[in-house]
Structure formats: structure tokens, C-alpha cells
C-alpha positions as CSV (number, residue, x, y, z in Angstrom):
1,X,-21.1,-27.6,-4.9
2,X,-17.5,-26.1,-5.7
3,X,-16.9,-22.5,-5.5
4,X,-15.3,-20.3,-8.1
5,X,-11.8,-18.8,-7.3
6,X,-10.0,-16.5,-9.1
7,X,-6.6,-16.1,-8.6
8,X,-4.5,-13.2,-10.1
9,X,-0.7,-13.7,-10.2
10,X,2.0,-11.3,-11.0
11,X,4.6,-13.0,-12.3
12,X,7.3,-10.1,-12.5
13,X,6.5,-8.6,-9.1
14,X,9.5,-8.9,-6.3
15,X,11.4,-10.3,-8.8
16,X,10.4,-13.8,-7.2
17,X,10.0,-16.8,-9.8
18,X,6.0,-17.7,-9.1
19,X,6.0,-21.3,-10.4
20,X,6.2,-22.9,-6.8
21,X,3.5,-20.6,-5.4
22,X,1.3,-21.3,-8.8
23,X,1.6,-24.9,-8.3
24,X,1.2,-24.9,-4.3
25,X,-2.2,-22.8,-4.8
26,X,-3.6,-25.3,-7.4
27,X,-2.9,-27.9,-5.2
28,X,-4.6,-26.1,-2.0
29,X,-7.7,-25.3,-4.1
30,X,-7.7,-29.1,-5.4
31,X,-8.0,-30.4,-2.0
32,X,-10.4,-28.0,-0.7
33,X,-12.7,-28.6,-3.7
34,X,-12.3,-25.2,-5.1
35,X,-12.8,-24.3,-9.0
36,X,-9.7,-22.6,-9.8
37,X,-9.1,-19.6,-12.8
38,X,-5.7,-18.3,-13.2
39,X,-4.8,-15.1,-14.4
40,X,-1.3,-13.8,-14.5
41,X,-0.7,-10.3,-15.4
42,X,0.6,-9.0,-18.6
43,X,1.0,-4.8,-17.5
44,X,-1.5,-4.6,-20.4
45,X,-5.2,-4.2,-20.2
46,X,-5.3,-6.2,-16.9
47,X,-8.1,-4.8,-15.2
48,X,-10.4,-5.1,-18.4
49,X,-9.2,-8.8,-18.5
50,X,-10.1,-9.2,-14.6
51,X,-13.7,-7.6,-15.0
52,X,-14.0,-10.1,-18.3
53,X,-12.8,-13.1,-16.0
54,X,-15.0,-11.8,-12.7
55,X,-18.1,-12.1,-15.5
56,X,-17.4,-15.4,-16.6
57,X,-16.7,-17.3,-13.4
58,X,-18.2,-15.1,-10.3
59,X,-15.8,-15.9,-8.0
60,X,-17.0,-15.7,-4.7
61,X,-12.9,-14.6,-3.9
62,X,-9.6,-13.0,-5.9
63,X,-6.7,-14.6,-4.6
64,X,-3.9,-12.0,-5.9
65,X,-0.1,-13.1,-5.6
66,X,1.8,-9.7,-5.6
67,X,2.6,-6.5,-4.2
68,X,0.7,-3.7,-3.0
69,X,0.6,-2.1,-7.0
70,X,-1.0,-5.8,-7.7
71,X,-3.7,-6.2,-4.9
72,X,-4.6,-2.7,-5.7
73,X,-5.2,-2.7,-9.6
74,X,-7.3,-5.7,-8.2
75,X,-9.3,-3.6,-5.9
76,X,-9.8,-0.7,-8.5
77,X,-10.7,-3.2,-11.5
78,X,-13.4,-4.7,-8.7
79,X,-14.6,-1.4,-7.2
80,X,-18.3,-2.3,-8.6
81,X,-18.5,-5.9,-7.5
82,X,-19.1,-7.7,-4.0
83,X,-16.3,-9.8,-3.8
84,X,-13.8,-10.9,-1.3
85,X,-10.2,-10.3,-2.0
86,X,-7.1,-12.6,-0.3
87,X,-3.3,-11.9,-0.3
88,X,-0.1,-14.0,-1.3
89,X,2.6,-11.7,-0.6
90,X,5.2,-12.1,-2.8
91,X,6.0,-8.1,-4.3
92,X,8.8,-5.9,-4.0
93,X,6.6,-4.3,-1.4
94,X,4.6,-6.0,0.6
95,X,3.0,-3.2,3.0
96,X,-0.1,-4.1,3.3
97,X,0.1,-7.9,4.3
98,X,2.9,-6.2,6.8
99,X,-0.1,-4.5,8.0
100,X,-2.6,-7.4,8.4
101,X,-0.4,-8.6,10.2
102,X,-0.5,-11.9,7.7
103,X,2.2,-14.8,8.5
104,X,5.3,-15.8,6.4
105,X,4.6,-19.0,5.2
106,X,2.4,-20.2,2.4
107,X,0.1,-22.4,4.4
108,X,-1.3,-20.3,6.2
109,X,-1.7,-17.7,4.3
110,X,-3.6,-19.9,2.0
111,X,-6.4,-20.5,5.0
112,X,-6.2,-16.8,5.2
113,X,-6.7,-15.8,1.7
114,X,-9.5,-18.8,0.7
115,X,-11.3,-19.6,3.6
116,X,-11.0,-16.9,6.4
117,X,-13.1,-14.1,7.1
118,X,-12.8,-10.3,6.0
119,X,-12.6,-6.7,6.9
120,X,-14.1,-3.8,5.0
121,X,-11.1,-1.7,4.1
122,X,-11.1,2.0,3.3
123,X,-8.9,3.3,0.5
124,X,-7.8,6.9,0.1
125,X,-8.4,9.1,-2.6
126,X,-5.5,11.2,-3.8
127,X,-5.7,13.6,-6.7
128,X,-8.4,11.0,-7.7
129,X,-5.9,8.0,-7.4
130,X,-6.6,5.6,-5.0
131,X,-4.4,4.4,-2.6
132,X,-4.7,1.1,-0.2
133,X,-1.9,1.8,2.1
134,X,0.5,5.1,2.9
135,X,1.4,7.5,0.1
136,X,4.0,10.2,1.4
137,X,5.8,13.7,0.1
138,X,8.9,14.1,0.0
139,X,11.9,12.4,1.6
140,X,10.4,8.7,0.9
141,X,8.9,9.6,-2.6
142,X,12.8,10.6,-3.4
143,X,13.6,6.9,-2.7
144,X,11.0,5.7,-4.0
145,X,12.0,7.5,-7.0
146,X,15.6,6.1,-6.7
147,X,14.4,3.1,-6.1
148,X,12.9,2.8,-9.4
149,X,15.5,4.1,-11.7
150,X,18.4,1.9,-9.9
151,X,19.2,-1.6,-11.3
152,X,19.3,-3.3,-8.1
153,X,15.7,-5.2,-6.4
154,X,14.9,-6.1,-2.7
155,X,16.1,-4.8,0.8
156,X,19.4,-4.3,-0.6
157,X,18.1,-1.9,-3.2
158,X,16.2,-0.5,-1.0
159,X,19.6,0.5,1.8
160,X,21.3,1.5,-1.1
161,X,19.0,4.2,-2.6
162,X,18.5,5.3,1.5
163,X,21.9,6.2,1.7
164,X,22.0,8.4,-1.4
165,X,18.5,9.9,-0.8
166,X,19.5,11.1,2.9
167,X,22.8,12.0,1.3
168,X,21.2,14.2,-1.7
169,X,18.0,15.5,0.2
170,X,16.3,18.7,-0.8
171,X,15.4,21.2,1.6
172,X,12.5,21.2,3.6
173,X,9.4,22.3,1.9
174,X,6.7,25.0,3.2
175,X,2.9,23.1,3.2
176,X,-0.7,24.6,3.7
177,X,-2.9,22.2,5.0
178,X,-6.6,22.3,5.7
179,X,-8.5,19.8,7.2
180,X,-10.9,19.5,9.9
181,X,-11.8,23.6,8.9
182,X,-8.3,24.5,10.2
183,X,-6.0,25.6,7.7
184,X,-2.4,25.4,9.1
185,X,1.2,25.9,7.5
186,X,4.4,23.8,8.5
187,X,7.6,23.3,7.6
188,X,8.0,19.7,6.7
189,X,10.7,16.9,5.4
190,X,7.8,14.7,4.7
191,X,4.5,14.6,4.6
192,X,2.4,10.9,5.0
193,X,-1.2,10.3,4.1
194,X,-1.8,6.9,6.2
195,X,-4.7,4.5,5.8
196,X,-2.9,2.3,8.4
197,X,0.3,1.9,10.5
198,X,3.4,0.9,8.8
199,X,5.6,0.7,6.1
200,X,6.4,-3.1,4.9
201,X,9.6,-2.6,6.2
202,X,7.4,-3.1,9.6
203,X,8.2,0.4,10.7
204,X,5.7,1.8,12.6
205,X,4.7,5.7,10.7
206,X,1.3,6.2,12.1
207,X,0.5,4.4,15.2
208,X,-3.6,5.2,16.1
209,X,-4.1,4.8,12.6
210,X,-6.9,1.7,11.5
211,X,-7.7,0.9,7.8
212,X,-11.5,0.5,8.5
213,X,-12.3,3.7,10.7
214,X,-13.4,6.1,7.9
215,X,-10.4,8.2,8.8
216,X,-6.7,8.4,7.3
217,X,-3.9,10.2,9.4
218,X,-1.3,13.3,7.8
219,X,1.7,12.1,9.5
220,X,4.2,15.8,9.4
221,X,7.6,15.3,10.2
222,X,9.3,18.5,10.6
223,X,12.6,17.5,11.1
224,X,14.4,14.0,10.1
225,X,17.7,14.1,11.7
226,X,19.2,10.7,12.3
227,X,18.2,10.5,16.0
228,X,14.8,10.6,14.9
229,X,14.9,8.5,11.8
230,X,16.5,5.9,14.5
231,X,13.8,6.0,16.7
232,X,11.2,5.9,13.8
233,X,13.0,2.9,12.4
234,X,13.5,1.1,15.9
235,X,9.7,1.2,16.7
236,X,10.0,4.2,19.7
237,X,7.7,6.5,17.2
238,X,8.0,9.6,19.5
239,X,4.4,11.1,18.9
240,X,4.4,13.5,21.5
241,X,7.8,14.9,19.8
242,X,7.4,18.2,18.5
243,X,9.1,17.5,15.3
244,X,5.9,15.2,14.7
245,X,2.3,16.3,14.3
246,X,-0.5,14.0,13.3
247,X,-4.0,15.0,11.7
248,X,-6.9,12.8,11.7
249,X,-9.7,13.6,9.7
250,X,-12.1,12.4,6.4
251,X,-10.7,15.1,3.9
252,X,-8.0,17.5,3.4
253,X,-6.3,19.8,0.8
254,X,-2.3,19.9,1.1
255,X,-0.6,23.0,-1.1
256,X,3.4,23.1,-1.1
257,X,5.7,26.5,-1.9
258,X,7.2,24.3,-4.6
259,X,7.2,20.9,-6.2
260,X,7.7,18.3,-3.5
261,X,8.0,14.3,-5.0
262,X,5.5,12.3,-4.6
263,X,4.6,8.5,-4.0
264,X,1.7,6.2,-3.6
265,X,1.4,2.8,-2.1
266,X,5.4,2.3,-3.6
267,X,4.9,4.4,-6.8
268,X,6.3,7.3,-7.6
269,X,3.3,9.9,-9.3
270,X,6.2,12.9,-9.6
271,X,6.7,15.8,-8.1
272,X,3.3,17.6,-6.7
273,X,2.6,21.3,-5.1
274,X,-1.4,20.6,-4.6
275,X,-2.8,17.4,-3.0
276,X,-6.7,16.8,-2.9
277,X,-7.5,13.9,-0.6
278,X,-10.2,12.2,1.2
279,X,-11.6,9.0,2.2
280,X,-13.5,6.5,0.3
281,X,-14.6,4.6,3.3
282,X,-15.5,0.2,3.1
283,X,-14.4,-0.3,-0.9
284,X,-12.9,-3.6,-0.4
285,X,-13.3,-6.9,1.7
286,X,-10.0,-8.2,2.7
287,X,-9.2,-11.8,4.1
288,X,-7.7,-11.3,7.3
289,X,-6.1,-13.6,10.2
């Protein structure tokens, strides 16, 4: 009997063309003996279109080609249904496949993503949006920020808007944060609210953290002077520096003395002075390695 897959391609994200990658997964699921739906995304009504499609076909797997905004619209859209999602990387941010540790090349990651088995993720809830990865205040929201008004895609987008965020950033900001019934007050340059380890840059932010423990991680870096942006960025995450402190806990509540920008999973939500967050632990099955 051949089983129902759905796969959900963005054709915009990571400015990549898809056509290869379309034509390579059609082929896989051929050979496999898989029924095959495509979807690619329009930016309008997708998830309605998705829950329509899910209906129809009862896929027994998504198969999303995208970035981390892609595979999570997916996982929202798919919030009420028992269904296993795989990953194509091929966004403009790719953090979470970064995190699974998933390979570069298609092949494999065509095993992965149709015939491998799954974890039960966690998501975070965040001002009751949900995020699959890290969302952060301040000094990475104001690139993310950048990022998005600047005309130029990729790393090299990326280096670019670095340069003039370090070179324009604000002052540090005063945050009130209560968790684990402590309530305590620092003075921060960024603030990250991790479900996992690292950016998709590979750097590692948050290194105890796990995306299935029931727990995210407030990652406070005090300071961000070059020395320590260099060892961040290296991999030599200094966590027993006391420009860093790290909460672990289910819930929290994060208040600022003014209006700090704000970013999650790669989107920029504006500039925020009162975070409600807490866990939403096992909402998706994710094809791993």
C-alpha cells in the first residue's frame, strides 16, 4: 500500500531557485513508492490551504523545503494533528536543521525527512507566539531587523548588517525577570529565550540546552565586547563568565526599562518592554538523524 506524503515547498525562501530540489523529491518518493502532494507556498492563507490538504490526503508525513519561518507555519497549521514533520533545508535561516544536526546533502536528508524516525519537540510560547528555535532581545533582534530592511540575502547580508548593528548599538537595557519564583534584575545587551543550542550560523548560544526536555534556557549576556563575541562565535562559550548567566526553567515573565527589539526564530516582532513566556512541551514530531 503507498503512503500519503505531503510536501510543502517555499519557493521564495533563501532566495534558492527550488526546481532541482522539487524534481529530486518527486523522484525519491517515486522510487520509494510514496504518494506525493505538493504544495508551494503563496504568503497567503497557507496554513488554511495545509489543514485543507492534511484533510484530503492524511499524510502520514509533511516534508517542508524552507527555513525555520516555513517549518514553523507548518507546525502551527498542524498543532491539532498527529503527524510527522521532515526538513529540506533550503531558507535564509536554517537554525533548526543546524540544530538536528541534519547533513548537507539532499540524499540524505531525504532518508531523514521520509523514512527516519522522530523526536517530540517542544516549542516556546512567547507573548502567545510560538517559537521552534531561539528568539532573543536586543543586540540580534537589531540585525535581525537590519537584515530585513537591507537589499542584500545570505551570509554576506548577514556580515554586513553585523558590522553596522555592533557599530550603531543602543545602550544596554535594565530587565526584571522572574522565573523559578525568583525575580531578579540585570543589566543586559541581550537577552535569549533558547529551546536548543545554536544559532544556524552553528554558534553555540546555549550549551545544556535540549529541545525535548520541557525546559527552554534565558541566556543574559551582560556585556558583548569583542573578546566575548569572539569566543561566543569560535565555540569557547565561556559559561562560567560572569558577563553570562543562564536560567532554566518552564515559565518566566521578562519586563525591560524601555523598548528593547525583538526577534523570533529569524523574525523581527518589534521593539518589546514585557515578555510572557513558557513552554509548550512535545507539540511536534521531527524526523531526525
Amino acid at each position: 500500500m503507498k503512503k500519503n506524503i505531503l510536501f510543502v515547498v517555499n519557493p521564495i525562501s533563501g532566495d534558492l531557485d527550488k526546481s532541482d530540489l522539487i524534481e529530486a523529491v518527486e523522484e525519491f518518493a517515486a522510487t520509494n513508492h510514496f504518494d506525493l502532494e505538493v504544495y508551494e507556498t503563496t504568503g497567503k492563507n497557507d496554513p488554511k490551504e495545509i489543514q485543507s490538504i492534511y484533510k484530503q490526503y492524511q499524510p502520514e508525513r509533511i516534508v517542508v523545503a524552507g527555513g525555520d519561518g516555513t517549518i514553523k507555519m507548518v507546525a502551527e497549521a498542524m498543532e491539532e494533528q498527529d503527524v510527522i514533520i521532515g526538513i529540506l533545508p533550503a531558507g535564509s535561516a536554517n537554525g533548526l536543521s543546524v540544530d538536528l544536526n541534519l547533513p548537507d546533502g539532499i540524499e540524505e536528508n531525504l532518508k531523514i525527512a521520509f523514512l527516519h524516525h522522530y523526536i517530540e519537540m517542544d516549542m516556546i510560547c512567547i507573548n502567545g507566539k510560538k517559537s521552534i528555535h531561539l528568539s532573543d532581545l536586543g543586540l540580534n533582534a537589531n540585525l535581525v531587523k537590519n537584515y530585513e530592511q537591507s537589499d542584500v540575502r545570505g551570509f554576506w547580508g548577514y556580515a554586513l548588517q553585523a558590522f553596522t548593528t555592533l557599530k550603531e548599538s543602543e545602550d544596554p537595557f535594565v530587565a526584571t525577570i522572574s522565573a523559578n519564583n525568583k525575580t531578579v534584575e540585570h543589566t543586559a545587551r541581550m537577552i535569549v529565550i533558547a529551546n536548543s543550542q545554536k544559532y544556524g550560523t552553528g554558534v553555540i548560544i546555549n550549551p545544556n540546552g535540549a529541545m525535548n526536555d520541557g525546559k527552554f534556557e534565558l541566556v543574559i549576556l551582560k556585556s558583548l565586547d569583542l573578546l566575548l563575541i569572539g569566543k561566543i562565535i569560535t565555540g569557547n562559550m565561556p559559561i562560567d563568565s560572569d558577563d553570562i548567566v543562564i536560567i532554566s526553567t518552564e515559565k518566566a515573565e521578562i519586563k525591560t526599562d524601555y523598548p528593547v527589539n525583538f526577534q523570533i526564530d529569524g523574525e523581527y516582532c518589534g521593539a518589546q518592554t514585557s515578555l510572557e513566556i513558557h513552554i509548550l512541551h512535545k507539540q511536534m514530531k521531527i524526523a531526525v538523524p
